[in-house]
C-alpha positions, 0 to 999 in steps of 0.5 A: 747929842743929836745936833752934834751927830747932826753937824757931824752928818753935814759936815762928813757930807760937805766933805765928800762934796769937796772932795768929789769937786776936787777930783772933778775939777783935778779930772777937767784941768787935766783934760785941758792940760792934755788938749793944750799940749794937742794943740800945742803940738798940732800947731807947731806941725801947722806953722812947720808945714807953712813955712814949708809950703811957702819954700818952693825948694821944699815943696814935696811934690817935686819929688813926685815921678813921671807917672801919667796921672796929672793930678797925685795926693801925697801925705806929708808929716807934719813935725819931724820932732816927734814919732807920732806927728799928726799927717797931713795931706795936700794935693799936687798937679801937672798940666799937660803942655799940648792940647793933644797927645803926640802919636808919632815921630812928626806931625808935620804942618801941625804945630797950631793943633798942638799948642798955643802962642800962650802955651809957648810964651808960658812955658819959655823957660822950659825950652831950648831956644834953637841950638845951632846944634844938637848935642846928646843929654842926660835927659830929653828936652823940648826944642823950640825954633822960632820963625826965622831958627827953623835949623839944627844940626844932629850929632849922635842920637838925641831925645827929645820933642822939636817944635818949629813955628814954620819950616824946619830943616834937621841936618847933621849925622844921627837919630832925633828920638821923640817927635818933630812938631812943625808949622811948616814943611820938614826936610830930613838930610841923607845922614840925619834921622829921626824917630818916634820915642813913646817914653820920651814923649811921655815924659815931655808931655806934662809940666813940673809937679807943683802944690794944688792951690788950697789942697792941704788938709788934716784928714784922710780922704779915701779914694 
């Protein structure tokens, strides 16, 4: 009689051992199972964003204004698919395009205090190459005359920055807004006109927004 109590006893407690393990083991498989679907969710952001990223088209800084700040942290979301998608951030940045801030409407004889022969040939592509003529545009642009380009003509009122590696002449009828930078000496004709533009400058002072190297992270960081 004892020892079948006893056994009862035993066995009543083995299953009370098995169950509690059960549970325990039931409680860990879904720990797991919730943090297989984390990561799984985590990566699926992770290889979005890198496909993103290696996408220039798609690169989020460009979006970013002319504000004067020349470096920005923006936050991006990391999976579209869902609602609650883990946010990421990376770092954008612009460089200033002259070695010092324009102050007025013509530095003349200046253009080495300004910028660089590697500065020019770097940033080429962002010019306009010596027009003949100087047309109104939707928006400002930088002007570069070369040596042996050191004319334009002005027709109407055009926004801008000029940089002329030697002497340059401006002709033609209108108003040149933003600043003539030269190497040379500057000859200003009777209908011709030109004139500081703050905003302008402002605007033509820095390069494109464009992804910081090795900025992007999966944290907040507070200012």
């Amino acid at each position: 009689m004892k020892r079948g109590i006893v056994s009862l006893s035993v066995l009543i407690i083995l299953a009370a051992w098995l169950t509690l393990a059960l549970l325990f083991a039931e409680d860990n498989l879904a720990y797991l199972r919730q943090q297989s679907a984390l990561r799984s969710d985590y990566m699926d952001s992770f290889w979005e964003l890198q496909h993103k990223s290696a996408d220039t088209k798609s690169d989020p800084c460009l979006g970013i204004g002319a504000e004067n700040e020349l470096t920005q942290r923006i936050e991006v979301v990391g999976n579209a698919r869902y609602s609650d998608a883990p946010l990421h951030y990376i770092w954008c940045e612009r460089k200033a395009l002259f070695k010092k801030p324009i102050t007025k409407k013509g530095h003349i004889g200046e253009l080495k205090q300004f910028v660089t022969v590697t500065q020019l040939l770097a940033e080429s592509a962002a010019f306009v190459n010596a027009p003949l003529y100087l047309e109104p545009t939707a928006t400002p642009r930088i002007y570069w005359f070369p040596r042996n380009k050191g004319y334009t003509r002005l027709n109407g009122e055009v926004y801008g920055i000029i940089l002329a590696e030697q002497d340059f002449e401006l002709s033609g009828k209108g108003t040149f807004r933003g600043s003539i930078i030269t190497g040379g000496a500057l000859q200003v004709n009777a209908q011709a006109a030109y004139a500081y533009h703050a905003k302008t400058v402002k605007a033509l002072s820095y390069g494109a927004w464009h992804r910081l190297a090795r900025s992007w992270i999966d944290y907040d960081v507070k200012d």
